[in-house]
C-alpha positions as CSV (number, residue, x, y, z in Angstrom):
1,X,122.3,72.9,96.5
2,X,120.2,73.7,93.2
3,X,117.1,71.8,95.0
4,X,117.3,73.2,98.2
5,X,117.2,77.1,96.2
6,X,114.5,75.9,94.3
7,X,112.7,74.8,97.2
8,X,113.6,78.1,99.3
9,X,112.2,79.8,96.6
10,X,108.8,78.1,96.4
11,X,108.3,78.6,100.1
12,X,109.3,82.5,99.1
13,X,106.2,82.8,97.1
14,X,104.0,80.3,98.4
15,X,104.4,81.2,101.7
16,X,106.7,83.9,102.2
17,X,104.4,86.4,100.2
18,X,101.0,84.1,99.5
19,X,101.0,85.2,95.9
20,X,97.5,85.0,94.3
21,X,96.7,83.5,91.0
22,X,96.6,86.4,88.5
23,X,99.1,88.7,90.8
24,X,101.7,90.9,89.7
25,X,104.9,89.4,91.3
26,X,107.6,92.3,91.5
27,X,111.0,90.9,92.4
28,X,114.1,93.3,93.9
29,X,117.2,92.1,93.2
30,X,121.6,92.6,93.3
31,X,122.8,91.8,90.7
32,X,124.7,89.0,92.6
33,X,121.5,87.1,93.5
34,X,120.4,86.9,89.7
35,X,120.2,82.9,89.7
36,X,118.0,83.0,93.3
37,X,115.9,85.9,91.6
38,X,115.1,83.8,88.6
39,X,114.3,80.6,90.3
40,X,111.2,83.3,92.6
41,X,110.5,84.3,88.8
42,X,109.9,80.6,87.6
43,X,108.3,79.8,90.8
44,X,105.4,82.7,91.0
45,X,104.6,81.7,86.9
46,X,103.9,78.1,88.2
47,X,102.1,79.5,91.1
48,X,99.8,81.3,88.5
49,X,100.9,85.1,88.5
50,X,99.9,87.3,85.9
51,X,103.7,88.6,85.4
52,X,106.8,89.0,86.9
53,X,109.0,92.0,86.5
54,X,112.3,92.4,88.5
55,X,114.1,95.2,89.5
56,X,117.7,94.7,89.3
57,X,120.3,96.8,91.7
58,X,124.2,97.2,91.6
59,X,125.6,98.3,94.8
60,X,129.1,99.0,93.0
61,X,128.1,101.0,90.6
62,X,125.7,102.7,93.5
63,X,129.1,103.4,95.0
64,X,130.5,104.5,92.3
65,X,127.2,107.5,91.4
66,X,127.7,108.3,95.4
67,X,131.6,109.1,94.7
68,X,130.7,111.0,91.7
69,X,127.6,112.5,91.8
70,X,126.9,115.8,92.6
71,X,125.4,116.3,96.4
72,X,122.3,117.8,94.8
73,X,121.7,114.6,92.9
74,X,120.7,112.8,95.4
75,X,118.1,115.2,96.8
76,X,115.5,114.1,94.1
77,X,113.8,110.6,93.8
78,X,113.4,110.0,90.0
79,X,109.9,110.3,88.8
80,X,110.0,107.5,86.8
81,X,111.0,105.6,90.0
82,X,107.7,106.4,91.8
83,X,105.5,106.0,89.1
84,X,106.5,102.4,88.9
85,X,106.6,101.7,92.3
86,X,102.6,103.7,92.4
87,X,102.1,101.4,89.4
88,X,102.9,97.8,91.4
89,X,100.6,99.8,94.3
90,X,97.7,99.9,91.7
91,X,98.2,96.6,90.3
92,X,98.0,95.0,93.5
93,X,101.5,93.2,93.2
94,X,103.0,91.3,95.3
95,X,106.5,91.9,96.3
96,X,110.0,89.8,97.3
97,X,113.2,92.1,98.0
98,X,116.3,90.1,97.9
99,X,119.0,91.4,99.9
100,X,122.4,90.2,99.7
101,X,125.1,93.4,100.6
102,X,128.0,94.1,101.7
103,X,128.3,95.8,105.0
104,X,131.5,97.6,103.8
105,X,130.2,98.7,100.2
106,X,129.4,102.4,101.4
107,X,132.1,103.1,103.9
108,X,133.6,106.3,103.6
109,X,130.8,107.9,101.3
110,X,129.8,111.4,102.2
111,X,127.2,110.9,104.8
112,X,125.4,113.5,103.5
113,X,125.0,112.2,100.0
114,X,123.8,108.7,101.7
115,X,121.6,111.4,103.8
116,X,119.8,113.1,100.7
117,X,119.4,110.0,99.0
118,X,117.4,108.3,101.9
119,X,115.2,111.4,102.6
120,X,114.4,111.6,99.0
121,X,113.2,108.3,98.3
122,X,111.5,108.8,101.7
123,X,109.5,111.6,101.4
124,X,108.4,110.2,98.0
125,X,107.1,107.1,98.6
């Protein structure tokens, strides 16, 4: 099973994105998918990118702010959140997004909150 990961994940960055010698590679990540996330890492460093920075996520604790956060919360994007993603922009990186959720993870959150969240990051990027 390890080899076949490590050969998904070459064909990832080889193929999957074409990463350039030199390149940014900017990796989005669960938490859950850590070992996948760090065998794209390995492979874009022996594909000759510049760096690699990853962007971990935690859908239960994201279900936990949306339960417990105020509504207004979720009406503004962070700053600091699209000034890194303008930053990758810049730099020219290239860009893998693991996904790995679970269908049920936000059933029963306020649809509004889910609303103002996805409008925000929206209208910001």
């Amino acid at each position: 099973m390890d080899n076949l990961l490590n050969k998904y994940a070459k064909l990832v960055v080889k193929t999957g994105i074409n990463l350039q010698k030199g390149q940014l590679l900017v990796i989005n990540s669960p938490i859950e998918c850590a070992d996948f996330a760090r065998r794209v890492a390995k492979e874009g460093f022996e594909a000759g990118c510049s760096d690699v920075k990853i962007n971990w996520s935690d859908e239960k604790f994201s279900r936990i702010r949306f339960d417990g956060a105020a509504n207004e919360i979720f009406d503004e994007f962070p700053q600091y959140r699209y000034d890194m993603f303008m930053s990758f922009k810049e730099k020219g990186a290239a860009i893998v997004s693991i996904h790995a959720s679970d269908p049920s993870i936000f059933k029963g959150v306020e649809q509004d909150k889910l609303r103002r969240a996805q409008m925000a990051a929206g209208q910001a990027l």
